[in-house]
N, C-alpha and C positions, 0 to 999 in steps of 0.2 A: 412479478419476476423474483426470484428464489436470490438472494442476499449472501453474502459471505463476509464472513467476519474476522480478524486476522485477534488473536489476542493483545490485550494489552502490555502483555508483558514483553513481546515481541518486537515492538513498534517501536523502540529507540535505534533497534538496527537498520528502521530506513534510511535514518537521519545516513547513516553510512552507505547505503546504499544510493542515495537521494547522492551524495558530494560525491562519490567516485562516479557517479552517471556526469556528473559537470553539472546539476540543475539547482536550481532556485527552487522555495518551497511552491512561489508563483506560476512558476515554468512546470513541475512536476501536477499539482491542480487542475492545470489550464489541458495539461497531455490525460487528467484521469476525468476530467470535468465536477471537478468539485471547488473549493474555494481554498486559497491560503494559511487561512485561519484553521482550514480543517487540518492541511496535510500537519500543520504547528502540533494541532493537537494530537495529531497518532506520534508525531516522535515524541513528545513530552510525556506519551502515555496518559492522557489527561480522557481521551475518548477512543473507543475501538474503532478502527476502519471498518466500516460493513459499508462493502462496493455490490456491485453488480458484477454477473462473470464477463461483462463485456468492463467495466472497469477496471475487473484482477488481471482481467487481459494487456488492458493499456497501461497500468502499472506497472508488471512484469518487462512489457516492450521497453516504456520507459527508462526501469531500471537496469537493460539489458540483462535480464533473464528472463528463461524458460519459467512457464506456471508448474512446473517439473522442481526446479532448481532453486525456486519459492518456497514452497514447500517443504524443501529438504533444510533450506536456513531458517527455515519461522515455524516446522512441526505442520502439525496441520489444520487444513482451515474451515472452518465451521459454514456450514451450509444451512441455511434457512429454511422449511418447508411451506 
């Protein structure tokens, strides 16, 4: 399945997004099905998010945005072949 990757550089504005959604870095993991430790590491920038589109999906939901409105706050997302 084809991967997308959000940049690093990008990734501390989840942290922003992730608190005005109301979630826990737990709660936000558990909704993209990854681990805590991971979502730690995309807001410190330490590791790039590369989810699956059914993941950017439930992250998007998550964070109450469109994969439209994603995109427009993070630039654009890198797709895997």
């Amino acid at each position: 399945m084809k991967r997308n990757e959000i940049s690093q550089e990008c990734q501390p504005e989840l942290k922003k997004l992730r608190e005005q959604s109301g979630l826990s870095q737990a709660a936000l993991a558990k909704l993209v099905g990854v681990t805590g430790k991971t979502v730690s590491n995309w807001e410190r920038g330490v590791t790039p998010a590369n989810l699956t589109l059914y993941q950017m999906k439930d992250l998007c939901s998550a964070l109450g945005v469109t994969l439209e409105e994603f995109t427009e706050l993070f630039g654009s997302v890198q797709v895997d072949d």
